[in-house]
VEXDREN-2710 file (C-alpha; in Angstrom, 1 decimal):
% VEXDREN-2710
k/r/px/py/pz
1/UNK/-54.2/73.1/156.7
2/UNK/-51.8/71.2/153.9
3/UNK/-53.5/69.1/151.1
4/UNK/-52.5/65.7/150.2
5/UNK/-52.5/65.2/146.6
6/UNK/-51.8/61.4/145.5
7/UNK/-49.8/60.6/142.5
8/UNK/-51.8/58.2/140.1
9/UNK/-48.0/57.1/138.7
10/UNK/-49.8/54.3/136.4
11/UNK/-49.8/53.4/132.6
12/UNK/-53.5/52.9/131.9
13/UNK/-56.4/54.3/133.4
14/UNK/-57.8/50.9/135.0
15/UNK/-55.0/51.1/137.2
16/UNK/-55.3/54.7/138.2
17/UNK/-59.6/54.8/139.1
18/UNK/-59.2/51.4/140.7
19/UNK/-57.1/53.0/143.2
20/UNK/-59.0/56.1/143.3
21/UNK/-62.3/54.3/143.7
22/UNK/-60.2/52.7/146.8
23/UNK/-59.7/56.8/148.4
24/UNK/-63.0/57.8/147.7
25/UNK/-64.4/59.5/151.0
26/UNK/-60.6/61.0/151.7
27/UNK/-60.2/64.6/151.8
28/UNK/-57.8/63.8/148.7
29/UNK/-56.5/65.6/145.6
30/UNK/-55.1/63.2/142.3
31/UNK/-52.4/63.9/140.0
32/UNK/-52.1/62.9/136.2
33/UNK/-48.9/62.9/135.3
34/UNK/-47.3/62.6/131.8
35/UNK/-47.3/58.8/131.8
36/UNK/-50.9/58.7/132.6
37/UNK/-52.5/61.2/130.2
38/UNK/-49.7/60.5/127.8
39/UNK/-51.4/56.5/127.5
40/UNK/-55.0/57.7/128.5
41/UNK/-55.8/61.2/127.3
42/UNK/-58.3/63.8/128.6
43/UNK/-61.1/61.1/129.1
44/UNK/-59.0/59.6/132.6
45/UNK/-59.1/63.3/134.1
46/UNK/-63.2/63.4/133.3
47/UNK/-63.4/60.2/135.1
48/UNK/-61.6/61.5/138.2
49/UNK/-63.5/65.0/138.0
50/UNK/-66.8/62.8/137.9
51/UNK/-65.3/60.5/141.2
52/UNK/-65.4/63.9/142.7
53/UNK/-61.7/64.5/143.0
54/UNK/-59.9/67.7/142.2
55/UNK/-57.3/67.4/139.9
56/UNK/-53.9/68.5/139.3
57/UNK/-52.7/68.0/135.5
58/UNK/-49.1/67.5/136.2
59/UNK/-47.8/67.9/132.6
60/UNK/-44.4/70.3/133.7
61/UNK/-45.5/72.5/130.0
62/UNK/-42.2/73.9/128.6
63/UNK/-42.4/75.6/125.4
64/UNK/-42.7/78.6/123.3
65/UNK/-45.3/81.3/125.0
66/UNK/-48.3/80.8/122.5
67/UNK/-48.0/76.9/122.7
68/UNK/-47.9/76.4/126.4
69/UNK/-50.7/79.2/126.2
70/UNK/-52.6/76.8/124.0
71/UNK/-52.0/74.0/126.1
72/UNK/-52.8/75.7/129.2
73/UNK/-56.2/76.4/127.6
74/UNK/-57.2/72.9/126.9
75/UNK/-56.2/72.0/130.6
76/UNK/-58.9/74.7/131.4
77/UNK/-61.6/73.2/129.2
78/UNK/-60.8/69.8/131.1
79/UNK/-62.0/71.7/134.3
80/UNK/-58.7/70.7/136.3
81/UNK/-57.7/72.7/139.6
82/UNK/-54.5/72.7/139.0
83/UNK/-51.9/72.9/136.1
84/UNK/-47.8/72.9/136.1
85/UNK/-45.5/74.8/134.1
86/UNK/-41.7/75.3/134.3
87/UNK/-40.8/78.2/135.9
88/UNK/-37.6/77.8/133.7
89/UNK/-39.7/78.9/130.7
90/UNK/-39.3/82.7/131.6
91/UNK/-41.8/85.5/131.7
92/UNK/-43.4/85.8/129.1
93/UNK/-44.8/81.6/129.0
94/UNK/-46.1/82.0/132.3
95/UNK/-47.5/85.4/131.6
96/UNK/-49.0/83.8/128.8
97/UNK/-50.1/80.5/130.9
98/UNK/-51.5/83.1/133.2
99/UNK/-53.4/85.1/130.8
100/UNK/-55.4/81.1/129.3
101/UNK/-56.7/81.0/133.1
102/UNK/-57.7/84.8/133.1
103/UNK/-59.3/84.6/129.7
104/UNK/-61.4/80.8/130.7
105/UNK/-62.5/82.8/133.8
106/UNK/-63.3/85.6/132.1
107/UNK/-65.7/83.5/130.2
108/UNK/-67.2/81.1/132.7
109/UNK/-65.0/78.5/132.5
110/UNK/-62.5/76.5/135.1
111/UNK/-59.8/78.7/136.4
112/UNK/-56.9/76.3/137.6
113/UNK/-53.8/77.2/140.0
114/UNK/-50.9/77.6/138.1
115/UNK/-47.7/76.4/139.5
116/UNK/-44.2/76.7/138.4
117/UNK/-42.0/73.8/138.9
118/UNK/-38.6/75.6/140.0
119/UNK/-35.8/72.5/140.7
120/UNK/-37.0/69.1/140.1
121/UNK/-36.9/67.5/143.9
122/UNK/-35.0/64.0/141.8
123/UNK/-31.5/67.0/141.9
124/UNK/-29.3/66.7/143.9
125/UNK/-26.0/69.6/144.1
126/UNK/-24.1/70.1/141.1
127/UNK/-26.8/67.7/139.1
128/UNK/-28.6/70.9/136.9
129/UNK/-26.1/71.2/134.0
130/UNK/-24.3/74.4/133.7
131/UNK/-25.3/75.4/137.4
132/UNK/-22.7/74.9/140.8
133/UNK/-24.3/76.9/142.6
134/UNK/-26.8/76.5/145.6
135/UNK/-29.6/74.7/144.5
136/UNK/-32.2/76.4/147.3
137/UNK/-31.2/80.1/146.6
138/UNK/-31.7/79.0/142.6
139/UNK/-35.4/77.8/143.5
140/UNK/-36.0/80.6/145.3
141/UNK/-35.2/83.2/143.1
142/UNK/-37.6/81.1/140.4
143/UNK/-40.5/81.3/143.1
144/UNK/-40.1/85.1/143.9
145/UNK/-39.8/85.7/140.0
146/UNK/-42.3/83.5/138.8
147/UNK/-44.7/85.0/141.4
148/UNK/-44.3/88.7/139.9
149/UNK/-45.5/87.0/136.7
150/UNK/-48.7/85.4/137.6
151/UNK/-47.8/81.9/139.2
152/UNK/-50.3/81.1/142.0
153/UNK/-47.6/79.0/143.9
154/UNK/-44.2/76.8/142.9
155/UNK/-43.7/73.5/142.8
156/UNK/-40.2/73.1/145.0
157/UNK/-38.5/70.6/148.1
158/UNK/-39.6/70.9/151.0
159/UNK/-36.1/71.6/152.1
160/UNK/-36.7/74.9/150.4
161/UNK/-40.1/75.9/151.7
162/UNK/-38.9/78.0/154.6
163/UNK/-37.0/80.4/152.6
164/UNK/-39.4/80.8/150.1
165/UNK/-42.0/81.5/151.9
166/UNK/-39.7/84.0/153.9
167/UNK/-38.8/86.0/150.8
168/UNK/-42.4/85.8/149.6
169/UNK/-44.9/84.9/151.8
170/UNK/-47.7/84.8/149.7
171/UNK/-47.2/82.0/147.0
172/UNK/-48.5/78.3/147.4
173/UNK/-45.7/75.6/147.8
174/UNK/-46.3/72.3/146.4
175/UNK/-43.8/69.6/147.8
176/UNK/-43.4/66.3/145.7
177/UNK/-40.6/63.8/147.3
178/UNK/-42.7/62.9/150.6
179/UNK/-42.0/59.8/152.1
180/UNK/-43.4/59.0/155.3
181/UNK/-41.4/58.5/158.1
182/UNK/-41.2/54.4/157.9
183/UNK/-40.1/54.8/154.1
184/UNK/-37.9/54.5/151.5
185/UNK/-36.3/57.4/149.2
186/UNK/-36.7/55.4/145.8
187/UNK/-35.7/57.7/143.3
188/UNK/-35.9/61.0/145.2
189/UNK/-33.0/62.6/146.2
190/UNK/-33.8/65.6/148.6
191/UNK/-37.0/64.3/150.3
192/UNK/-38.6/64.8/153.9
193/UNK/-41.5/63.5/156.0
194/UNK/-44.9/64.7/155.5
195/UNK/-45.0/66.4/159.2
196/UNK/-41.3/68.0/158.2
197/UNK/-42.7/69.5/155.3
198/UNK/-45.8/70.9/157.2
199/UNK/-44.0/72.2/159.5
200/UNK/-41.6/73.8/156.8
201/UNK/-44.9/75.8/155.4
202/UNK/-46.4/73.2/152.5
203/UNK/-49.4/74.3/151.6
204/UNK/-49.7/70.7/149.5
205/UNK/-48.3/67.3/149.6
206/UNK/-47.4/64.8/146.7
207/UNK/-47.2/61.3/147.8
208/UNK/-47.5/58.5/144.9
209/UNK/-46.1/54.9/145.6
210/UNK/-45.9/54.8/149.2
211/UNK/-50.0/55.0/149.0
212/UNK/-50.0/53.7/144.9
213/UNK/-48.1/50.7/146.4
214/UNK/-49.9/49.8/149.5
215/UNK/-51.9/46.8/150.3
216/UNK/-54.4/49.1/151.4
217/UNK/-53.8/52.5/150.0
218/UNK/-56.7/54.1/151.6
219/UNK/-55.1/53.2/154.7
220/UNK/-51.8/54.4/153.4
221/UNK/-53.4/57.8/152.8
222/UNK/-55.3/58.3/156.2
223/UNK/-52.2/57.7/158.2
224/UNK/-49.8/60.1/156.2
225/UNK/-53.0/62.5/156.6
226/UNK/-52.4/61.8/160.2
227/UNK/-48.7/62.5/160.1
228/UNK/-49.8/65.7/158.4
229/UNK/-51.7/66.6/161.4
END
């Protein structure tokens, strides 16, 4: 059964646990994003972690091996249950992600899923500079790659799930740019409904202002749960 995971796309925390206080009860993950953790700091994931949520830290980490390894390592001693990375990085950063979440196992501590964003679902064709060719075939060669180096699952369109998962049945695929049927796009480019990207093979669902924005977001939630279904 897919996951839903709601996007707390907020500035300050007041924001963000006010409408998490609103889905407590729902069988619910919540993602920090940069803007988020960038205002609020570690202290808005403890709150969620103590609301009883699990967590994905949605921070996209993009650098040198032993920094993102740092980093990676800081998002274990948070306790979160789920950490990005870009799959663009290479091997040996997500090697070395990999190896933070070994080594906080190792010693008792959280041990997050590590996903790889591949190609960010706001692209469209011909948008990623120096690259014409097709955008799906690019992510998937990122996911079968990224798998071989110790990714748990990749963060990718729904539009690509299917072929993923063809070429390598075993990793997780995360799908941002839901929009429920009765919806709007807003800024996302290649987007699909939350029972199209079921049936595609998500294994978890991203949805942030069409439950965010809501007058009643818990009732938002249950009915894209329902679509899910």
């Amino acid at each position: 059964m897919a996951e839903l995971i709601v996007a707390l796309d907020y500035t300050d925390a007041e924001q963000a646990l006010s409408t998490a206080r609103t889905l407590q009860g729902t069988p619910l993950w919540m993602k920090v994003g940069l803007e988020l953790f960038t205002h609020e700091g570690p202290a808005v994931v403890q709150a969620l972690k103590h609301m009883g949520f699990r967590v994905m830290l949605d921070l996209k980490m993009f650098d040198i091996p032993n920094t993102v390894k740092g980093g990676i390592r800081s998002a274990c001693r948070l306790g979160v249950d789920l950490v990005t990375v870009h799959t663009l990085g290479g091997e040996r950063m997500i090697r070395a992600a990999a190896e933070a979440i070994s080594e906080s196992a190792a010693a008792g501590g959280a041990a997050p899923k590590l996903f790889g964003i591949t190609i960010l679902t706001s692209m469209s064709q011909g948008e990623l500079p120096g690259y014409t060719q097709d955008l799906g075939t690019f992510a998937g060669d990122l996911a079968v790659s990224g798998k071989s180096w110790g990714l748990d699952g990749v963060v990718c369109s729904g539009h690509e799930v299917r072929s993923i998962k063809q070429r390598c049945p075993e990793i997780l695929c995360l799908t941002p740019g839901i929009r429920p049927s009765s919806g709007t796009k807003d800024d996302q480019r290649r987007v699909m409904t939350p029972a199209e990207a079921v049936q595609a093979g998500s294994d978890y669902l991203v949805v942030g202002r069409p439950i965010t924005k809501a007058d009643s977001p818990a009732e938002a939630a249950r009915a894209i749960l329902a679509e899910m279904a």
